[in-house]
Phi, psi and omega in degrees: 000132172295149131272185198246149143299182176264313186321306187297333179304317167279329179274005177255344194262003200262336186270332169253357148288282186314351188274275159006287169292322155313313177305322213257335155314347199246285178262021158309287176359283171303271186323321133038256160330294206274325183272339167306289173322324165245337183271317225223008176033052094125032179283154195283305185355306181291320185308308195264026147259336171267315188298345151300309177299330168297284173322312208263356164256346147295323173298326181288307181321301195299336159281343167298320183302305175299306177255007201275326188248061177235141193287162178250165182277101189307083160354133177268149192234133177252144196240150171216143177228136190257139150216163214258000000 
């Protein structure tokens, strides 16, 4: 079995971040567009309110991407049992 280097590891997660955040930057956009358009008779607001909304659920996946999978160390819990 090969192994990967860390350099690849990181530039594929860095390479599907940067994908993501786009896709999802496009359509913040789009969708926008279309509600600027039929709703809102035709104000700039809905565009830079989806396109915010876009950017900042990319920025959260990607930080889900980067922090998201490192396991955590469970705290030991001592259980005693009292009786009265």
């Amino acid at each position: 079995m090969a192994s990967k280097r860390s350099e690849d590891v990181y530039g594929q997660k860095v390479d599907r971040c940067m994908y993501n955040a786009l896709i999802k930057l496009v359509s913040g956009v789009g969708i926008g567009i279309v509600v600027s358009a039929f709703l809102f008779k035709r104000k700039p607001w809905p565009v830079i309110l989806g396109a915010g909304l876009g950017t900042g659920m990319g920025i959260s996946d990607c930080n889900h991407e980067f922090k998201g999978h490192v396991p955590v160390k469970p705290v030991p819990v001592e259980v005693t049992s009292e009786t009265s």
